[in-house]
C-alpha positions as CSV (number, residue, x, y, z in Angstrom):
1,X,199.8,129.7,81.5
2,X,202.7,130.7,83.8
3,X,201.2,129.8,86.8
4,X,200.8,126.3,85.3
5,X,204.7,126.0,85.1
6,X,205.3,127.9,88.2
7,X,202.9,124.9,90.1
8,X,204.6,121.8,87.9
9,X,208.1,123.2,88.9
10,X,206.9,123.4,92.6
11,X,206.3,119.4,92.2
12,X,209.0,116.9,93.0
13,X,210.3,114.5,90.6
14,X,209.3,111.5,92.0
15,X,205.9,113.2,92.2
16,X,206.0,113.7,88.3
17,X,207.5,110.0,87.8
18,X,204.3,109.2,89.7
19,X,201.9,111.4,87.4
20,X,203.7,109.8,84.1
21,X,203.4,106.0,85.5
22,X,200.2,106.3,86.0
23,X,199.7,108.0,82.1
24,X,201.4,105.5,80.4
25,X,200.0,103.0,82.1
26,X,196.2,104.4,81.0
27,X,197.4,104.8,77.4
28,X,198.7,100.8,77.5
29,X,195.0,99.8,78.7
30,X,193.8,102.3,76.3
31,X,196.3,101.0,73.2
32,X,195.2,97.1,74.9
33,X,191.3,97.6,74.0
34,X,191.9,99.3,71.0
35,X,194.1,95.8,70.1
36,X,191.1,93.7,71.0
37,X,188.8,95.5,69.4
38,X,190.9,95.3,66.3
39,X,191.4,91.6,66.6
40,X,187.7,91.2,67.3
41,X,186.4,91.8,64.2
42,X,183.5,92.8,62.2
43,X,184.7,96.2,61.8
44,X,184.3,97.7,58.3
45,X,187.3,99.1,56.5
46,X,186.6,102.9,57.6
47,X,186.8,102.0,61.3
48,X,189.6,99.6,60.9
49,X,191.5,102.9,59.6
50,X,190.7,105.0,62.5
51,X,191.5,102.0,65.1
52,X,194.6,102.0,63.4
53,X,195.3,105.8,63.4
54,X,194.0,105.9,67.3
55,X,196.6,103.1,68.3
56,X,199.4,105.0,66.1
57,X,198.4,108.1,68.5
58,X,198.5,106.2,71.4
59,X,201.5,104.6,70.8
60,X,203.6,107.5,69.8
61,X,202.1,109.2,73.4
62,X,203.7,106.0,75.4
63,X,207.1,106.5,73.3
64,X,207.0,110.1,74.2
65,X,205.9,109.3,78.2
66,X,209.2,106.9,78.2
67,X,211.3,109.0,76.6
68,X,209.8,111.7,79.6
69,X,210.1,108.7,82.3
70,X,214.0,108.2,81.3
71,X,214.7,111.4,81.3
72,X,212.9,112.4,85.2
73,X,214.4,109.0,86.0
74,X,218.1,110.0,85.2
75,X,217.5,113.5,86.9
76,X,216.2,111.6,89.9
77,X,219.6,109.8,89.7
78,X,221.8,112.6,89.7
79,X,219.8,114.6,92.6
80,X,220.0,110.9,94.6
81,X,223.9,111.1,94.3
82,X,224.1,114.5,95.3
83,X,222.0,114.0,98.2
84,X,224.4,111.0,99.4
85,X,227.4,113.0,98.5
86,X,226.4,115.8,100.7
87,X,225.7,113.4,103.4
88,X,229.1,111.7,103.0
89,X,230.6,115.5,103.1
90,X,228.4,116.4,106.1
91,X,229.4,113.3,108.3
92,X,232.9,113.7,107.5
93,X,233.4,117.6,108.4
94,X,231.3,116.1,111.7
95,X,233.7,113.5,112.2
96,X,236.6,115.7,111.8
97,X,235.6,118.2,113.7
98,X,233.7,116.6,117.0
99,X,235.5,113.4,117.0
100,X,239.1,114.9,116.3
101,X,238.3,118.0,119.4
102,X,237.7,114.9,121.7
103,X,240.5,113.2,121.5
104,X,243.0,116.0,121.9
C-alpha cells in the first residue's frame, strides 16, 4: 500500500485533475443510463429500489470527485502563482543585476 502513495505523490496535479475528469465524467454516463433505464420503464418495484440505490451511489461518488476536482484545482492555483511569482523574482534580480552592471 505505500508504494501506491509513493507513485500517486510522484504524479502532477494536472495529471490527477486529468484522472478525476475522466471519473466523473464515466460516473455521469453511468448515473445518465441508470436515468433512462429508470424512466424506461417496466421495471418491477425490487429493481426500481436498487436503480435508485445505484444512482444514490453514483451520485454521492460525483459529489465526492468535485469536492476532489475543487480542491486539486485550488492547489493547482496556488502552485500557478508561485510559479509566476518566482519568475517575476527571477527576471527582476536579472534585470537588476545584468542590466544595472551595463550601464555603469
Amino acid at each position: 500500500m505505500a508504494k501506491v502513495k509513493n507513485k500517486r505523490e510522484k504524479i502532477s496535479i494536472a495529471t490527477e485533475i486529468d484522472r478525476l475528469e475522466e471519473k466523473r465524467e464515466r460516473c455521469q454516463d453511468n448515473l445518465g443510463r441508470a436515468e433512462f433505464r429508470s424512466r424506461k420503464g417496466g421495471l418491477s418495484e425490487e429493481e426500481r429500489q436498487e436503480l435508485e440505490k445505484e444512482m444514490a451511489v453514483i451520485t454521492k461518488r460525483v459529489q465526492r470527485l468535485d469536492k476532489e476536482l475543487q480542491q486539486l484545482r485550488g492547489e493547482n492555483r496556488k502552485n500557478m502563482l508561485v510559479s509566476v511569482a518566482l519568475f517575476a523574482i527571477s527576471a527582476l534580480f536579472y534585470y537588476l543585476f545584468f542590466y544595472n552592471e551595463a550601464d555603469t
